[in-house]
N, C-alpha and C positions, 0 to 999 in steps of 0.2 A: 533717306529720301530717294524715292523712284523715280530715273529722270523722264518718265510719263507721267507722272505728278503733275497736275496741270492746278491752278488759283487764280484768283483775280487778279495777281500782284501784275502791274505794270511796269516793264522795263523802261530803266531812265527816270522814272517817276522821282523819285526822292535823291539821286545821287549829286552830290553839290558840284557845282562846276567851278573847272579853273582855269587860265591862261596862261600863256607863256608869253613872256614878251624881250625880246633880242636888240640889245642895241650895238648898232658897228657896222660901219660901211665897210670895214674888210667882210663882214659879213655879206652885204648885200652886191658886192664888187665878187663873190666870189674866191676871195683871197685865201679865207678859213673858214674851213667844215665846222657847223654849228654843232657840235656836239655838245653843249650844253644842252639845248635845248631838248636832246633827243635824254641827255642825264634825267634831266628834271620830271619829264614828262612820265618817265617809265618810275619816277618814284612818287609823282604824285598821283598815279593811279594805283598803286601799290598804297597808299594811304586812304584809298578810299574815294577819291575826287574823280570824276571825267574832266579829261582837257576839251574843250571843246575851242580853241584858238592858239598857232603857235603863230605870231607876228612878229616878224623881224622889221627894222626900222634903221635907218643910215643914220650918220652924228648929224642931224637937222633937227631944232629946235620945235621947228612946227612939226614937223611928223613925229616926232616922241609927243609931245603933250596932246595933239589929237588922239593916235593910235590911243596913247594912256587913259581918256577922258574918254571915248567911245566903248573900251572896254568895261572900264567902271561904271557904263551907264545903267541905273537901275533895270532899265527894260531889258539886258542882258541877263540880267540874273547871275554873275559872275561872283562868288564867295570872295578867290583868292586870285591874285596875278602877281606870277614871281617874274622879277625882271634881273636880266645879266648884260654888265656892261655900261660907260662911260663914266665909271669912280676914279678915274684916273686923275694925274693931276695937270694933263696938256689944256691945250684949248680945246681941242675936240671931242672933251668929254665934259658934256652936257648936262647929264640926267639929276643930277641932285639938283641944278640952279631951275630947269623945269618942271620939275616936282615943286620944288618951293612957288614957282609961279602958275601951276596949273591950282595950288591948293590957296594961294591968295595970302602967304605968310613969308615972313625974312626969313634968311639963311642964319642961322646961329652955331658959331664956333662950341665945339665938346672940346675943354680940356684935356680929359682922360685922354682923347682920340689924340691931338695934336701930341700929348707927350709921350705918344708910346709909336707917333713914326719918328718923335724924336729921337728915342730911343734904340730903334731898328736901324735909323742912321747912324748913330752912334758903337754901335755893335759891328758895321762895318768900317769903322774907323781906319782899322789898321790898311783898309786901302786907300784912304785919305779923301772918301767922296764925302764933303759935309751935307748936309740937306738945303736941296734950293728953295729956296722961298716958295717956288709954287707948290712943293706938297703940300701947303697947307691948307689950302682950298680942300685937302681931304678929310678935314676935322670938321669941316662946316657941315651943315644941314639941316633943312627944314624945320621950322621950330615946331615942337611939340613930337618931332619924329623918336620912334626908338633906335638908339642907335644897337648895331650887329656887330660884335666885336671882331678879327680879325688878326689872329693868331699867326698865319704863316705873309700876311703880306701887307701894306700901308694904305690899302682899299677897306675900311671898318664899310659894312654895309650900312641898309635904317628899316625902319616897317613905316608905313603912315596908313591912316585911315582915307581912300577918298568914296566918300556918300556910303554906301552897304558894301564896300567891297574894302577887304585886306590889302596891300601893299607889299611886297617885298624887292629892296633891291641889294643888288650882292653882283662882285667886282665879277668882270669877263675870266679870268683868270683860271680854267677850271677848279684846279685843286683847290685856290679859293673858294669858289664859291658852294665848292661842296663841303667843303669845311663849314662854312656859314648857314649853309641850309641843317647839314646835321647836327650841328652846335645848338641853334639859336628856331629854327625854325620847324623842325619836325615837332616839338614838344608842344608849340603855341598850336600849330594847326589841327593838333590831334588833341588837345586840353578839350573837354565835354563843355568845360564853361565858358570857351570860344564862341564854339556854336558853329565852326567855320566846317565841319565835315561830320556825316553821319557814317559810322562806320556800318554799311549794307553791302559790302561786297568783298567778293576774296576772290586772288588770280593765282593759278598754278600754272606754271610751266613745265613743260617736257620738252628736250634737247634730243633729234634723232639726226642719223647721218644713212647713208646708205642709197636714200630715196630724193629726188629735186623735190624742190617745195609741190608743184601741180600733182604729183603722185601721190604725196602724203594729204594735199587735201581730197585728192580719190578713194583715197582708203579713209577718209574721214565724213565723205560727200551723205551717207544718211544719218551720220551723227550731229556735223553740222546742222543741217536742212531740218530734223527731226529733232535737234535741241531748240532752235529758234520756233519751230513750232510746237511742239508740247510742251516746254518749257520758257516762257516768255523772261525768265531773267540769265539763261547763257546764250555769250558770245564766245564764238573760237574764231580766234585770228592766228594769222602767221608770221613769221620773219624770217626770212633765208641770210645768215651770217656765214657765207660759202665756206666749206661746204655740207655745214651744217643747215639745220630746221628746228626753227623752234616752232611748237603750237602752243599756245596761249589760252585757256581755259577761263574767262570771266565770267564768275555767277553777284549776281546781285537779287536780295531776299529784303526779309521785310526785319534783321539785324544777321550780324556779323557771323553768328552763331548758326545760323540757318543756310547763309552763302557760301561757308567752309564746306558745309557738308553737302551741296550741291554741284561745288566745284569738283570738290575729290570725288565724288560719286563717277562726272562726267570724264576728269583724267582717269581715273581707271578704267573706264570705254574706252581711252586713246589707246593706253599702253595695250587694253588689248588688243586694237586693232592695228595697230602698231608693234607688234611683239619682237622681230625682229631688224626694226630701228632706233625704234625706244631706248633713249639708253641713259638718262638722269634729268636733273632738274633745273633750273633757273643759271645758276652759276657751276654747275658741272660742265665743262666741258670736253672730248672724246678724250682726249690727251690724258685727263683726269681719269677718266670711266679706264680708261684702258691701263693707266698705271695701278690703281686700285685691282683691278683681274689681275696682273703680274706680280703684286705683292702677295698677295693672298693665297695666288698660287705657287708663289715661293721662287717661281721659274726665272731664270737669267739669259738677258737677251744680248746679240749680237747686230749689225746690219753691213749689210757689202752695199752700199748707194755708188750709179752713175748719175742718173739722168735728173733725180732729186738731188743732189748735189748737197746732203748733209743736213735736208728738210726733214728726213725722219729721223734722225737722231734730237731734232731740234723739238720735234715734239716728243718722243719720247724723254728729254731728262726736262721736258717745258715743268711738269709738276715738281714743288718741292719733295725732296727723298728718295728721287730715281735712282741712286747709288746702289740701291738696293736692288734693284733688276737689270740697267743695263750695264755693259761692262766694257762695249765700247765700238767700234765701226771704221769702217774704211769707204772714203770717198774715192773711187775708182773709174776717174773719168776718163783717164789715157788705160789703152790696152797694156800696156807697160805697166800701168801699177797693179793691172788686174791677173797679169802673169806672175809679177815679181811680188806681190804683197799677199795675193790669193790663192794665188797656185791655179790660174786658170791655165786648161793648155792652148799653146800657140796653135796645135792643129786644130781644136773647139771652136775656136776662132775666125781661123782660114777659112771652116766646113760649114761653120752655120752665119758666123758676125757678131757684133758684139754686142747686134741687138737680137738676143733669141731666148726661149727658153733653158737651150742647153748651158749656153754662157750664164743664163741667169743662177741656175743649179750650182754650178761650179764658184760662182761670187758667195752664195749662200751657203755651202759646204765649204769654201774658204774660210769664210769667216768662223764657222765653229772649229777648227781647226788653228785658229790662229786664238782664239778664246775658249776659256772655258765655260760659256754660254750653254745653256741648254737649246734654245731656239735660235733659228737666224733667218733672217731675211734679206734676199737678193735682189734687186731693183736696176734693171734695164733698157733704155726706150728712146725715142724722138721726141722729144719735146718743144723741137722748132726754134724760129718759125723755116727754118732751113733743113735737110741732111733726109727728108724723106724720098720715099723711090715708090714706085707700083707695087711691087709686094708689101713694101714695108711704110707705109705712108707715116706721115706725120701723125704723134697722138699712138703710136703702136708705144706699148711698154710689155716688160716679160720679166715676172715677177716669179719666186721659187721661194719655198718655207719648209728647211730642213729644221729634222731635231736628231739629236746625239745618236741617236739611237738607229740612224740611219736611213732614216723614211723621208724622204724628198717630194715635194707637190709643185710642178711651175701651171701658170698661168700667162696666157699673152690678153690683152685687153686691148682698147682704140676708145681712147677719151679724147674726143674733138674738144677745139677751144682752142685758148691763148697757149703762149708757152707757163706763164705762170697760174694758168689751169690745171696743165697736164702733170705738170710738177705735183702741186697742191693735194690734188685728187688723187693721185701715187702715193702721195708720204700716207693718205690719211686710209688706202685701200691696202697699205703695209700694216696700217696698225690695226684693222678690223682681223688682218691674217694671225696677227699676235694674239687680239683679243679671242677668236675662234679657238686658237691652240690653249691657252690659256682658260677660258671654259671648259673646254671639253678634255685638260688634263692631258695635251699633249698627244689624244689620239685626231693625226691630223686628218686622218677620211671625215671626221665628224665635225675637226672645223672648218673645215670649206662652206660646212652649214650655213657659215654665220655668215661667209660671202654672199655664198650665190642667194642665197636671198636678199 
């Protein structure tokens, strides 16, 4: 499919709608980051559904059952609303007694349920907490509700029907409740004989680094604008997860089979215009991309860190199997560790400081010398929010990428921001230096490539 392919098909027309709905006044106090809700959403777009509502609601009786009953109102058109929170067994966890009361039916005790927090209490015996009477209020609910079994904690969820809309509730507790959604829940909304989602859409992601989010939608700016108009069913959105980019590629068609290929059509426009930030997909991340270049190319790394402070190393062994490429580092924040552990000279030192590219050389030619690394990387700099001067201001770092063979490349950069910017931004413009040598086989004139772009 040509993404100048243009049809009658109407974006949004057919794609089922869902809700999210948040209960918990540490939520609405601010107390804890909803990340649930940002879980759910990015999976039940992924199943095919637009959210078109994320409402959060405090432990009050009447704003749960209203929020709940305004959503479900037929003239919404809302399929599905999954709800997170107050399955607990305090008083201010609400949500099952006003569900029973917005639907107009008793609360009805599940055996099963009650015998198996009996049991979870029982299993922690040997620290002698019996179960209090009030968890038992979490075996009840709503008659005629499905109950959602609950494997890791004493919160079982339920489904209920209210008027044309699904139901879903599942404890605040994330790992619960993602247990509960993929146990119990993914299967029912995606059954054909639900009826609850058509599947017309596919999203691809691509993960770039390199570029701020506003530049990569510049380099994106006629595909965007030119997908939305010659093609009325993609959208490209973004997300910045610092100091990455993700672009987000949704096509929606007239089935599943025709949206795939409209998607992939439009991500490989991204990646090509994107060629040198591009660098994987939905759950790949650089850490990832970069260990994968190092294994493959067999190469063994070192790092000499000041000013990152043990951040690149952190992402370099962050994937499972880095054994295999890195082989180890020195955090060299005192000039003492970087004479005595690296072999920098004290006059290097004296003549440039200990924030320069010379010093940077001598940290990264240490460290291969003290391993037997094929690459290393030296890392330098101000990182604040104190110790900057007029030459050398805050945000200056001086980075150096030797390999065995004796070819040395420094760089000095000025990444403004926080101190846990300049930090960040350093470890992650280390490992692009890696991934550069590492494509291009360790001729370093050609991976500067993969920098300076």
């Amino acid at each position: 499919m040509m993404l100048d392919d243009c049809d009658t098909w109407t974006y949004g027309q057919h794609m089922s709608k869902a809700a999210i709905l948040s209960i918990g006044t540490e939520l609405t106090r601010g107390e804890l980051l909803n990340s649930n809700a940002h879980w759910l959403a990015d999976r039940l777009v992924a199943l095919g559904f637009t959210v078109v509502e994320h409402a959060t609601v405090p432990d009050d009786a009447e704003r749960i059952r209203g929020t709940l009953l305004r959503l479900a109102d037929p003239t919404e058109d809302v399929k599905v609303i999954v709800c997170t929170g107050g399955l607990g067994p305090t008083s201010d966890d609400l949500t099952t007694a006003v569900v029973a009361d917005a639907l107009g039916v008793e609360l009805t005790r599940d055996a099963a349920s009650l015998a198996w927090i009996e049991q979870r209490f029982r299993d922690r015996g040997h620290r002698g907490i019996p179960m209090p009477a009030i968890n038992e209020k979490q075996a009840d609910f709503p008659a005629g509700a499905r109950v959602l079994s609950n494997a890791l904690g004493t919160a079982p969820g339920f489904s209920v029907q209210i008027a044309q809309t699904r139901a879903y509730f599942m404890p605040g507790v994330p790992r619960e409740m993602k247990h509960i959604f993929d146990t119990h829940i993914v299967a029912e909304l995606t059954d054909p004989a639900n009826g609850l989602v058509e599947r017309r859409t596919h999203q691809v992601h691509i993960r770039c680094f390199g570029l701020g989010e506003s530049a990569v939608a510049e380099r994106l700016a006629d595909l965007d604008l030119g997908g939305a108009k010659r093609h009325p069913g993609i959208t490209i959105g973004y997300r910045a997860t610092f100091p990455e980019i993700e672009v987000k590629v949704l096509a929606e068609a007239e089935d599943e089979v025709a949206a795939t290929k409209l998607a992939e059509a439009t991500a490989a426009e991204v990646w090509r215009l994107l060629p040198d930030v591009a660098f994987g997909g939905k759950d790949e991340t650089y850490s990832l991309y970069v260990a994968k270049l190092l294994k493959s190319s067999g190469l063994r790394v070192a790092v000499a860190e000041s000013c990152t402070g043990g951040l690149l190393g952190k992402l370099l062994t962050d994937p499972a199997g880095s054994s295999a490429y890195v082989l180890g580092g020195v955090i060299s924040y005192a000039n003492s560790v970087k004479t005595g552990l690296l072999g920098v000279s004290e006059a290097v030192l004296r003549e440039h400081g200990a924030v320069s590219e010379e010093v940077a050389r001598a940290m990264a030619e240490g460290a291969l010398r003290r391993t037997e690394a094929d690459l290393a990387v030296g890392i330098t700099g101000i990182a604040g929010p104190d110790g900057g001067s007029e030459q050398k201001p805050v945000g200056t770092v001086c980075f150096a990428l030797a390999n065995r063979s004796g070819a040395t490349l420094t760089f000095t950069e000025r990444f403004p921001g926080t101190r846990d910017f300049v930090r960040s931004y350093s470890a992650y413009y280390a490992l692009r230096l890696f991934a550069g040598a590492a494509v291009e086989k360790l001729d370093l004139a050609k991976a500067t490539r993969v920098h300076e772009a």
